[in-house]
FITIDREN-668186 format. One record per residue (C-alpha): residue number from 1; residue in one letter; z, y, x. Coordinates in steps of 0.02 Angstrom, whole numbers, plus 50000, padded with zeros to 5 digits. Each point is the difference from the previous one (the first is absolute). Example, Ala and Ser with C-alpha at 12.3 -4.5 7.8 and 13.67 -1.06 7.14 Angstrom:
2
nr	rest	w	v	u
1	A	50390	49775	50615
2	S	49967	50172	50069
//
This chain:
412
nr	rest	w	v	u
1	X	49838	49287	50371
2	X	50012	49871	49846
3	X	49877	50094	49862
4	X	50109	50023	49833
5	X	49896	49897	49910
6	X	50020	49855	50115
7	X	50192	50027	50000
8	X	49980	49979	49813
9	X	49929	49876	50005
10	X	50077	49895	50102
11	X	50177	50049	49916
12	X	49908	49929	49831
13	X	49980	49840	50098
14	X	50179	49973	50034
15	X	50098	49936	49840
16	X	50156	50076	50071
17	X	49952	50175	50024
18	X	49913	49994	49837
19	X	50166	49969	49909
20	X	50096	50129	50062
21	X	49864	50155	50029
22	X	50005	50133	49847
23	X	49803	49942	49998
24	X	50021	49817	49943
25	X	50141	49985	49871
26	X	49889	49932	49881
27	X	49921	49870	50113
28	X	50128	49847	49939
29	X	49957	49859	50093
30	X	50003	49832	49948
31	X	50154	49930	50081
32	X	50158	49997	49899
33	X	50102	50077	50129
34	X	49891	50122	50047
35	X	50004	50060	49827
36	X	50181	50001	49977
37	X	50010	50106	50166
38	X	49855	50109	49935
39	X	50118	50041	49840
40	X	50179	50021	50111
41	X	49882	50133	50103
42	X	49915	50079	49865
43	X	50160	50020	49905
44	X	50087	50076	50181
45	X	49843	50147	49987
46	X	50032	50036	49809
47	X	50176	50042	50041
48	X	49983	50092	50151
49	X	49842	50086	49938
50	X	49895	49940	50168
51	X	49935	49874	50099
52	X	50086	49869	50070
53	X	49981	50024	50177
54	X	50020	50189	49987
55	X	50196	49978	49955
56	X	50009	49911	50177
57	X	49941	50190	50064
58	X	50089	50114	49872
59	X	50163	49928	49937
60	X	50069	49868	50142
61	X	50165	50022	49955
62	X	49941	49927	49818
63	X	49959	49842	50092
64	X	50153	49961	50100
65	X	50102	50020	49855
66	X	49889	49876	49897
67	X	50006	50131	49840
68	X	49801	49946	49978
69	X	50029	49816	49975
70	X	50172	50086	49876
71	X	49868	50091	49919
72	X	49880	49881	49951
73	X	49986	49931	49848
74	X	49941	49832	50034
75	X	50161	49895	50108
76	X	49946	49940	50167
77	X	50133	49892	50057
78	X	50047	49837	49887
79	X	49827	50022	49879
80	X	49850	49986	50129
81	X	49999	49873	50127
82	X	49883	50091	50126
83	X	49947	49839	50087
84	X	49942	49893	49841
85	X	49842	49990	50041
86	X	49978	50044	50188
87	X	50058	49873	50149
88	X	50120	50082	50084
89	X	49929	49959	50161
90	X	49836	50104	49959
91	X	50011	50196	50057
92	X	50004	50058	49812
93	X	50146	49925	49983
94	X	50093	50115	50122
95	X	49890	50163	49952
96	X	50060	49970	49808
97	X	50197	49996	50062
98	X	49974	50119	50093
99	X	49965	50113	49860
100	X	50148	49905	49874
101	X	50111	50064	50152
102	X	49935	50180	49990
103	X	50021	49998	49819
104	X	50185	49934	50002
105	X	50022	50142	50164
106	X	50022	49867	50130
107	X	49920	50083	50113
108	X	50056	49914	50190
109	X	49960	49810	49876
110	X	49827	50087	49947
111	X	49973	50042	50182
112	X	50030	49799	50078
113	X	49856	49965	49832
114	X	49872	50104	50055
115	X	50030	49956	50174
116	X	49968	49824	49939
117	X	49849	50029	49931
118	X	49932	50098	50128
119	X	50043	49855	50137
120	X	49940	49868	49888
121	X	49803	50051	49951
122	X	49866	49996	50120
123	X	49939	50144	49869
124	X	50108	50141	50049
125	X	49943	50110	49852
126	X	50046	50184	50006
127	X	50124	49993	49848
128	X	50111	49904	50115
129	X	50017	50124	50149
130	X	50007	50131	49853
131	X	50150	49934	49921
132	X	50095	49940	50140
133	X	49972	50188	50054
134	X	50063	50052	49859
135	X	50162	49911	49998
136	X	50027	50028	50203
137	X	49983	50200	49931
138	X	50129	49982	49861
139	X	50120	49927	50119
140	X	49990	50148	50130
141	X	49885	49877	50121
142	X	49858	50137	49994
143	X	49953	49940	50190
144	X	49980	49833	49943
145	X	49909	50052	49850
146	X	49886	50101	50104
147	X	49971	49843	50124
148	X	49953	49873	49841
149	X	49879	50106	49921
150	X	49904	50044	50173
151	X	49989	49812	50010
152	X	49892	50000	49859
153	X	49824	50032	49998
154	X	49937	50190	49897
155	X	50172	50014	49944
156	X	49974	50184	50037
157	X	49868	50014	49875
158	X	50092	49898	49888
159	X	50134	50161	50007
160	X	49860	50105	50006
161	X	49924	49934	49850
162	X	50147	49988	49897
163	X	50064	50188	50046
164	X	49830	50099	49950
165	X	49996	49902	49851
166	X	50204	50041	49940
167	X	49943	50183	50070
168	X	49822	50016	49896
169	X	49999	49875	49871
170	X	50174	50004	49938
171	X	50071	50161	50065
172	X	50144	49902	50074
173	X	50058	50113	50135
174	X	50151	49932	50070
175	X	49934	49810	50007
176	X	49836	50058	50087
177	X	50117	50103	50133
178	X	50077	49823	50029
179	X	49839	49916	50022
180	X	49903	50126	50106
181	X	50157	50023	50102
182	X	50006	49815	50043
183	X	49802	50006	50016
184	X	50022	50160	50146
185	X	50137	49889	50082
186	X	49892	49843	50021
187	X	49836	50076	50047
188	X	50039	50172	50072
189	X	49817	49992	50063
190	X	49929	50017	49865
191	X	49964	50193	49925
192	X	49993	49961	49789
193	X	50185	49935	49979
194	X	50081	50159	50034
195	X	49878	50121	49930
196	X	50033	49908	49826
197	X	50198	49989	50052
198	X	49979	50205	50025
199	X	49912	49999	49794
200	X	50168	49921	49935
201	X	50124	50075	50067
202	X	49910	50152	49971
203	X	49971	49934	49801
204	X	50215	49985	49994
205	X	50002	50179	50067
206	X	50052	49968	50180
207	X	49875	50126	50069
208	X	50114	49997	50177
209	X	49987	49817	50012
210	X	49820	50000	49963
211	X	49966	50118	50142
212	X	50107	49914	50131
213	X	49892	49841	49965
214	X	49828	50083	50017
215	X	50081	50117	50154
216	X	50047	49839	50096
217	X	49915	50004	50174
218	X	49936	49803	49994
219	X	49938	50049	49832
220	X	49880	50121	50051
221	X	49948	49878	50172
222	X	49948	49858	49888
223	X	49906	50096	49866
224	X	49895	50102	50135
225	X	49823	49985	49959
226	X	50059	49900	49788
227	X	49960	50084	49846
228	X	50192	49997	49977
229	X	50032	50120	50133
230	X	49917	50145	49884
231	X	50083	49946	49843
232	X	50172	50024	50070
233	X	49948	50140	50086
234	X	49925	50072	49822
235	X	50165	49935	49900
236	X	50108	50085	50125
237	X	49924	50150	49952
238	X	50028	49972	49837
239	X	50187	49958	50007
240	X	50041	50172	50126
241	X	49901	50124	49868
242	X	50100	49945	49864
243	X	50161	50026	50100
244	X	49938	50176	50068
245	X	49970	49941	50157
246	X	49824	50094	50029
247	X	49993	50015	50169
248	X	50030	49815	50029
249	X	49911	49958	49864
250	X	49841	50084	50075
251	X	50019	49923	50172
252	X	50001	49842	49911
253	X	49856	50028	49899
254	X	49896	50051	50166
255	X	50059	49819	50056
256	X	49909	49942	49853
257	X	49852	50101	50024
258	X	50001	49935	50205
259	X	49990	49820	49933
260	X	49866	50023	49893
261	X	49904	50150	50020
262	X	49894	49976	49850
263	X	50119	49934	49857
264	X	49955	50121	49881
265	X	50207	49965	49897
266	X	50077	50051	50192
267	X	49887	50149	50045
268	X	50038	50065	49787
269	X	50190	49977	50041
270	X	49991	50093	50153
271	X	49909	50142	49939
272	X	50129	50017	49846
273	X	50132	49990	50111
274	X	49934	50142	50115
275	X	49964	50103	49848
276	X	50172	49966	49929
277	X	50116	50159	50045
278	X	49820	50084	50078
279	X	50044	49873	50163
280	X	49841	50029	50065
281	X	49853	50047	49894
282	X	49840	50017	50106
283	X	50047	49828	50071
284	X	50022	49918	49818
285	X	49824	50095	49982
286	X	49927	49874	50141
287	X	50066	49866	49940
288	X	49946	50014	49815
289	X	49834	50047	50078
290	X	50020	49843	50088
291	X	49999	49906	49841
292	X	49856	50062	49922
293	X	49902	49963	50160
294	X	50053	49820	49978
295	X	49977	49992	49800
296	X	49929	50139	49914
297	X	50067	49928	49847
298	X	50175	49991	50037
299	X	50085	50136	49869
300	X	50157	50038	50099
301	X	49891	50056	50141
302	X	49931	50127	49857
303	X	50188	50033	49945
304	X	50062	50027	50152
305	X	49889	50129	50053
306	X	50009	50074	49840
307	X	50203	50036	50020
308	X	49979	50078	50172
309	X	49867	50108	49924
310	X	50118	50039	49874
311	X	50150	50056	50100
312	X	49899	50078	50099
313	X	49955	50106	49842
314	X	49823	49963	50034
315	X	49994	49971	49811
316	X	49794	49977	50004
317	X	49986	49884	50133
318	X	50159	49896	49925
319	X	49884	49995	49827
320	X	49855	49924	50090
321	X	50097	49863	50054
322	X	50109	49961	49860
323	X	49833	50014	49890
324	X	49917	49858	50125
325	X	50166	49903	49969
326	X	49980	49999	49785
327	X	49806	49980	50034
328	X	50026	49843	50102
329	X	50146	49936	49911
330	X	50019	50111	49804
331	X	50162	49888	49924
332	X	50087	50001	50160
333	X	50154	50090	49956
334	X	50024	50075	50175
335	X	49842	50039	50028
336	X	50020	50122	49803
337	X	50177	50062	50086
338	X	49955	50079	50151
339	X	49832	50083	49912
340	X	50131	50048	49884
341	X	50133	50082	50150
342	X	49837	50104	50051
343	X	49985	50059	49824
344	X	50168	50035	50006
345	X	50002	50088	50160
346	X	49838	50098	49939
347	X	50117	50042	49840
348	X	49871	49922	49884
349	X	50126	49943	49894
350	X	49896	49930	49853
351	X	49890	49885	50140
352	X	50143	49960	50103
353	X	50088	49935	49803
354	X	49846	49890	49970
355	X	49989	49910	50179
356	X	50177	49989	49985
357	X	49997	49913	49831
358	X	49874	49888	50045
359	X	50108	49960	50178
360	X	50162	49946	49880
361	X	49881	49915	49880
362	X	49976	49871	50152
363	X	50165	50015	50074
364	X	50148	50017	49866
365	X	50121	49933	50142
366	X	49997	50161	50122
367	X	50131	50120	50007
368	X	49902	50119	50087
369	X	49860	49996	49890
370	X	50101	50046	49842
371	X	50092	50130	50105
372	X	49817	50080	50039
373	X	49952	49988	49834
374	X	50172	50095	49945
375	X	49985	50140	50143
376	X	49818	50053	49910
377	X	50052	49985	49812
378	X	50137	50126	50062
379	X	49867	50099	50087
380	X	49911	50025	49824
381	X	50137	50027	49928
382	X	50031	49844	49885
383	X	50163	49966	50015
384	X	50004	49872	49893
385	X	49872	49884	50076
386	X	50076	50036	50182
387	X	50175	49940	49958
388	X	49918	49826	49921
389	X	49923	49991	50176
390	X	50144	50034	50089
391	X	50105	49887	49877
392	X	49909	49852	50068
393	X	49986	50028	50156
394	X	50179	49991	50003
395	X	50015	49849	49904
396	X	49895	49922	50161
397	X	50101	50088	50101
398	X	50167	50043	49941
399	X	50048	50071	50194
400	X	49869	50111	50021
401	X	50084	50163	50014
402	X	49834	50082	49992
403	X	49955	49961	49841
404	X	50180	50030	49929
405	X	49991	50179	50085
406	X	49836	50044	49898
407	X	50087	49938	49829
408	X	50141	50105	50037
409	X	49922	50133	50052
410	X	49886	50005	49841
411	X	50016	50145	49901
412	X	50086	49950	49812
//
């Protein structure tokens, strides 16, 4: 596959790319045209509030009623002759009116341009398949647009590249979903495209949709034996424990596990998972065994056996691991919560306060924590202090029934 650097690279070395790529905006070249173009497109992104090339993905029905080239501020038609200072025989010539017929929402003229331009240059530069996709897309030819970019070389990772970085780098959600989506349909070979396609839809809270793409049957065939196969195995997981699906969740944690036996993040999620609702708690006890075995400085091996010892109410065993947790790793705020639970649970109130504290003092943003801290002010009897805690764990959480049960059911 075409490294990411080298894609960059060689997308810096075409002037034509560079002008219309979020990246380059700045990089005015010399040529008068060029630079006129440069403004019409940078003035198209300012009003749309995005890339060029992403409104092709997002908002076609924009383009086909030509409310971009309405929009902007500088006129096209009748103020820049687009040809000045390019022969109209030479391939620029077409790729520029190709774009002047985008802008104006010609879209079947814009079409015949890039067509040009592809036929006429020996070059064949990726920019022109990508556009002429583009257009073929926006006029409902998505077979054609499908058979022009496969014609050009690493136009999957082009997709590819452009989707994780609208996914991680910009948070984009819906314009990565329309890259990686193209990317799955050009090289469904290939095992990364649809693990990242799973991330976004996930990230616009389309959980179902996310788990139909990582549940697909060629999916799992081409990522046999790729470090992929675990992560979507792993983020599967993920997705069915927050929707309360624990049994499914747990089968596709042991997936995880079965692809990579000694990831220390898949056996950690299994063993929470099979502790979760006291699934099964001598087999979490393996696996967090496990984990030590493998790194004896890994906390949540520590933490983990430390829970099971604690709802087990073996209170002293559970304080020899949670201890070996804070030794290993003292400003961790989990590692001071679950020393302070066994406190708790051994109804050292004043202890479990102080591990407690020092758990919220690294970790202002958990519900749970706050709720904790709350549940053992109220033990003492300090009202006062509990209903603070509970106050903002609730402002964290403003659904958690849990916490709003223990305000109501303080005593005034």
């Amino acid at each position: 596959m075409f490294r990411v650097r080298e894609f960059q690279a060689f997308c810096l070395g075409v002037v034509f790319i560079v002008v219309v790529t979020k990246f380059s905006l700045n990089s005015i070249v010399e040529n008068l045209t060029n630079l006129q173009y440069l403004k019409i497109l940078k003035q198209v992104e300012e009003v749309r509030g995005q890339p060029y090339w992403n409104i092709f993905l997002v908002e076609q029905d924009i383009i086909w009623q030509g409310s971009i080239y309405k929009e902007a501020t500088i006129p096209v038609e009748g103020k820049i002759n687009w040809g000045a200072s390019i022969d109209q025989n030479n391939p620029r010539w077409h790729y520029l009116h190709g774009h002047l017929q985008l802008l104006q929402g010609n879209l079947q003229l814009a079409k015949l341009e890039f067509e040009d331009y592809l036929a006429s240059t020996h070059q064949r530069f990726i920019e022109g398949y990508f556009f002429l996709g583009l257009v073929q897309l926006a006029i409902g030819e998505r077979n054609q647009a499908i058979d022009t970019w496969q014609k050009a070389p690493d136009i999957s990772d082009f997709f590819l590249l452009y989707g994780t970085s609208e996914l991680y780098d910009y948070e984009n959600y819906l314009v990565a979903v329309k890259y990686l989506e193209i990317s799955v349909e050009l090289e469904p070979s290939l095992c990364e495209p649809p693990y990242h396609l799973g991330l976004a839809f996930a990230q616009l809270n389309k959980p179902e949709q996310a788990l139909q793409i990582w549940s697909r049957e060629n999916v799992n065939l081409v990522c046999e034996d790729n470090y992929f196969l675990g992560e979507i195995h792993y983020q599967r997981a993920k997705l069915l424990a927050a929707m309360g699906r624990l049994d499914k969740a747990i089968e596709a944690a042991r997936q995880a596990v079965n692809a990579d036996p000694t990831n220390l993040k898949y056996l950690v999620q299994l063993g929470n998972l099979l502790v979760s609702g006291e699934q099964d708690l001598d087999e979490a006890y393996e696996y967090f065994n496990s984990i030590l075995s493998i790194d004896d400085q890994e906390m949540w091996g520590y933490i983990g056996l430390c829970n099971i010892e604690r709802i087990r109410n073996n209170n002293l065993n559970a304080l020899q691991w949670c201890k070996q947790s804070v030794f290993l790793y003292p400003e961790n705020a989990y590692s001071n919560f679950y020393l302070g639970l066994v406190y708790l649970e051994m109804q050292d109130y004043h202890e479990a306060i102080n591990w407690l504290q020092r758990a919220v003092a690294n970790e202002r943003n958990s519900a749970n924590i706050w709720l904790r801290l709350g549940q053992t002010y109220q033990q003492i009897g300090d009202k006062e202090q509990a209903l603070d805690a509970y106050q903002k764990a609730l402002q964290i959480d403003p659904k958690n029934t849990s916490v709003q049960n223990h305000i109501d059911n303080l005593d005034p």
